[in-house]
N, C-alpha and C positions, 0 to 999 in steps of 0.2 A: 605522629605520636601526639596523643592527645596531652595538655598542661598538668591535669591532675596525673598523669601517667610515665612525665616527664618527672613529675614534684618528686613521686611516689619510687621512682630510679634514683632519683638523687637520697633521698631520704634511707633508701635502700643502702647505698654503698658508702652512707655518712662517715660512721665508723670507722672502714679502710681510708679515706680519705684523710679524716683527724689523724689515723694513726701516720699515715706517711708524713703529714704535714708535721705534726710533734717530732719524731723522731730526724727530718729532716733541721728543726729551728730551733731544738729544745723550750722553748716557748708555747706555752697553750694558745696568749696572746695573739699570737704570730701567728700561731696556728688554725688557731678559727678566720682570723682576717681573711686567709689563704682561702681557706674552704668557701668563705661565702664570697670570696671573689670567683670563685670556680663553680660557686652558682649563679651569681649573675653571667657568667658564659654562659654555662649551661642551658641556662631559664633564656635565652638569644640564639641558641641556634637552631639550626635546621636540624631536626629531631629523626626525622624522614630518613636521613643522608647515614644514621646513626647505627650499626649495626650491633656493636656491643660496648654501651653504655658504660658498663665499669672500666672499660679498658680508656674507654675517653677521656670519663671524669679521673683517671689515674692518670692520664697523660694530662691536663689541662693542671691538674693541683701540683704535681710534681715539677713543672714550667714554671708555676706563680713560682714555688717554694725556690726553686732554684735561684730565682729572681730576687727573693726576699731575701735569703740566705746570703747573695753577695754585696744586699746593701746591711745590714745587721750585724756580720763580720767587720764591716768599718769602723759602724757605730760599737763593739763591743774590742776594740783595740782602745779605747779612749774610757773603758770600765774602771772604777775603781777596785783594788784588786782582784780577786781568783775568780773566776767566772764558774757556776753551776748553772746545770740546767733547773728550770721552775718546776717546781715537784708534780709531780703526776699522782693522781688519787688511780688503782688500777684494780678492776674487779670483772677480772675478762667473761666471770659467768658463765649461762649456757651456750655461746655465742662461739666457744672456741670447746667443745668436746672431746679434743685429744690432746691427752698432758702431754708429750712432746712438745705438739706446738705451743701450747702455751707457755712452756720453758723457752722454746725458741722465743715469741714473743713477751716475754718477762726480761730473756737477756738482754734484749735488742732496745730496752725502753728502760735499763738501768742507767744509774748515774756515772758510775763507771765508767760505761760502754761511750754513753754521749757525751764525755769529757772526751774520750782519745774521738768521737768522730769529730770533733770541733777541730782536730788536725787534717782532715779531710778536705779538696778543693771540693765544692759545689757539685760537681758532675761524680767525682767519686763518692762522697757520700749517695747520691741519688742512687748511683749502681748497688750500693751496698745497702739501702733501705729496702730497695724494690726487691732484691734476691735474699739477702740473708734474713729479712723480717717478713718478708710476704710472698717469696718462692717466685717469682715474675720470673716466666723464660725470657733469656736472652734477648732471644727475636723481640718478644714486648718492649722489653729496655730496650733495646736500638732503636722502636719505632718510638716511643716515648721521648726520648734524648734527640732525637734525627740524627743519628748515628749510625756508623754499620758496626752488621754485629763483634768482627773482630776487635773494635779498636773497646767496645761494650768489654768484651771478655778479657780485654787485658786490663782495664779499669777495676773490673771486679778483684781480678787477683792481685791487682795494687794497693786496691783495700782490704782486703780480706787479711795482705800481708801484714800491713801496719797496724790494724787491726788485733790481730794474732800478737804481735812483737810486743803491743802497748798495752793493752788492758788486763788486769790481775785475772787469775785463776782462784776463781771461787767456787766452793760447792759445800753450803753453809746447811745443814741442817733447821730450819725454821724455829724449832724448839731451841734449838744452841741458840740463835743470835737473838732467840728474845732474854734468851736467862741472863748472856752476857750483856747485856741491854741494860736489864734489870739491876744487875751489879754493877753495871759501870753509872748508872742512873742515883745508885744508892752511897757511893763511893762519894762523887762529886759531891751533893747535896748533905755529907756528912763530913766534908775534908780531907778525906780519909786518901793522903797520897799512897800510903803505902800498899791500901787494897786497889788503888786505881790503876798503880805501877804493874802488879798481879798479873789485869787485864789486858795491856797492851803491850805489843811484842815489839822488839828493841827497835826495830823501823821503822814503828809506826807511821804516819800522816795525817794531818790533820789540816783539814783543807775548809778555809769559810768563806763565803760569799754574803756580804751584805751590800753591795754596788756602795758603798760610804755611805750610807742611810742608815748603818744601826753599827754598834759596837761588833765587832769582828776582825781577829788577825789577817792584815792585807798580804801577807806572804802565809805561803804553807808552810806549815811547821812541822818537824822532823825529830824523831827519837823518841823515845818512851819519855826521858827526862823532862825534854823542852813542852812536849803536849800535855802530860800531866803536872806540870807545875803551871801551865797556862791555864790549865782547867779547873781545878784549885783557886785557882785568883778569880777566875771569872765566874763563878759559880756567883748567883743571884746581882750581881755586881751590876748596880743602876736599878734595880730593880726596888721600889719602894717597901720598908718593911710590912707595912700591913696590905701588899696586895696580895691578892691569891694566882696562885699559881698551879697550874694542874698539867697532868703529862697525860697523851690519850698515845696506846699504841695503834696505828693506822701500816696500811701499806699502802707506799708509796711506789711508783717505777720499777712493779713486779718484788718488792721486799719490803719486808716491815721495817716498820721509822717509828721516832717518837715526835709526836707535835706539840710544843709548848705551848701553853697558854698561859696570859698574864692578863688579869683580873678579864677571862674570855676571851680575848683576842689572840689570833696566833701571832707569836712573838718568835716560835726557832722550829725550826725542824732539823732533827737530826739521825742519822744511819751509820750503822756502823757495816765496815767488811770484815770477815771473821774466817782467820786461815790455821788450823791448828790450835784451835782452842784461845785463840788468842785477837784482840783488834790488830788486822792492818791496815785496812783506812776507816777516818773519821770523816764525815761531810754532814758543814754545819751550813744552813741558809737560813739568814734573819734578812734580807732585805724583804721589805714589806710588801715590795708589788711583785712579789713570785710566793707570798705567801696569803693576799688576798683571797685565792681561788677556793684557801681552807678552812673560811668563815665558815660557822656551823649554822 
């Protein structure tokens, strides 16, 4: 196999590769590292020996990631508080022509989702990337993992179980969670606790992540009471009176968010989850180096 033909394979299955690697790190970061160390293999082997290429460079990024993923769970035990994953800009285009998948892939790369996989060992989340986001038969996975396939299939339903057990049931209308968006947007920036109370249902969560680099509650906070009088207080709070500040609605990890800017820089991003007309999670991230990637 010729190099520009090699280039042209990799460049080909780029996309599936970032996506396994993202939904494997939650980290874009991470995730490109990943990839382009899985082209320097690539770009070194025997191309010859190679019979289907995507299945390679899937087994070769899936190894790094695994790899990466058990030094980076060290390093993110020593996090200042609540850990999110780094926001995902997601515009799957023509690339993915059947809505199905695309909801399948929307799920699998929400924030939600990738909070409960971060309760995942390494090799279970891999099982549960490679099948429940990109449909990998079995056999794949076991040759991927160097595994057989039974001990593959009982990993998958060990995740799939936990999986099921931990993450919310959402199925949010687009149009709903932007108006509650919109209102819960207008609420804050007007004081206004008693319309913000309206918004969120008695259980709310309210979950932020700034790794100690920017003002953000280091535990999640719970109840309609406690999140909306926190949000009340912290509304423009540090933020100097004559900068400007503008809100852009984006989608993020398959769901619309709003991205803050302060005087142009993004400064917060935040999503809401929406069950019953009502927020049940909030997830804020202002640490700056997971909001880089959304300079304009």
């Amino acid at each position: 196999m010729a190099m520009d033909t090699a280039t042209s394979d990799f460049e080909e299955h780029r996309p599936v590769l970032m996506g396994v690697a993202y939904r494997m790190l939650g980290r874009v970061a991470d995730a490109e590292d990943v990839v382009q160390d899985a082209w320097l293999r690539w770009s070194a082997a025997d191309h010859a020996q190679v019979r289907e290429p995507r299945a390679y460079l899937v087994r070769i990024t899936t190894r790094l990631a695994i790899d990466r993923l058990r030094h980076v769970q060290s390093r993110r035990e020593s996090y200042v508080g609540p850990w999110l994953p780094e926001p995902l800009v997601t515009d799957f285009g023509p690339t993915v022509p059947d809505t199905a998948e695309q909801a399948v892939l929307a799920d699998s790369v929400s924030l939600a989702v990738l909070v409960v996989l971060e309760s995942l060992s390494p090799l279970e989340r891999a099982v549960f990337v490679l099948r429940e986001a990109f449909g990998f038969p079995f056999s794949e996975i076991a040759a991927t993992l160097d595994r057989g396939e039974p001990a593959v299939r009982q990993l998958a339903a060990r995740a799939r179980k936990h999986v099921d057990e931990k993450r919310p049931r959402y199925e949010v209308d687009p149009d709903e969670r932007r108006d509650l968006t919109e209102r819960f947007l207008a609420a804050a920036a007007e004081g206004d606790l008693d319309g913000l109370m309206s918004l969120l249902a008695p259980d709310v969560r309210l979950v932020g992540d700034s790794g100690g680099k920017a003002k953000a509650p280091l535990r999640v906070i719970e109840t309609a009471d406690k999140v909306g009088r926190f949000l009340i207080g912290a509304a423009r709070k540090g933020i100097p009176a004559d900068a400007e500040v503008e809100f852009r609605f984006v989608e993020l990890n398959g769901a619309g968010a709003v991205l803050g800017l302060v005087d142009g820089k993004p400064d917060v991003v935040f999503q809401l989850d929406v069950t019953d007309g009502q927020i049940k999670d909030l997830y804020i991230i202002r640490n700056p180096d997971k909001l880089a990637g959304l300079a304009s």
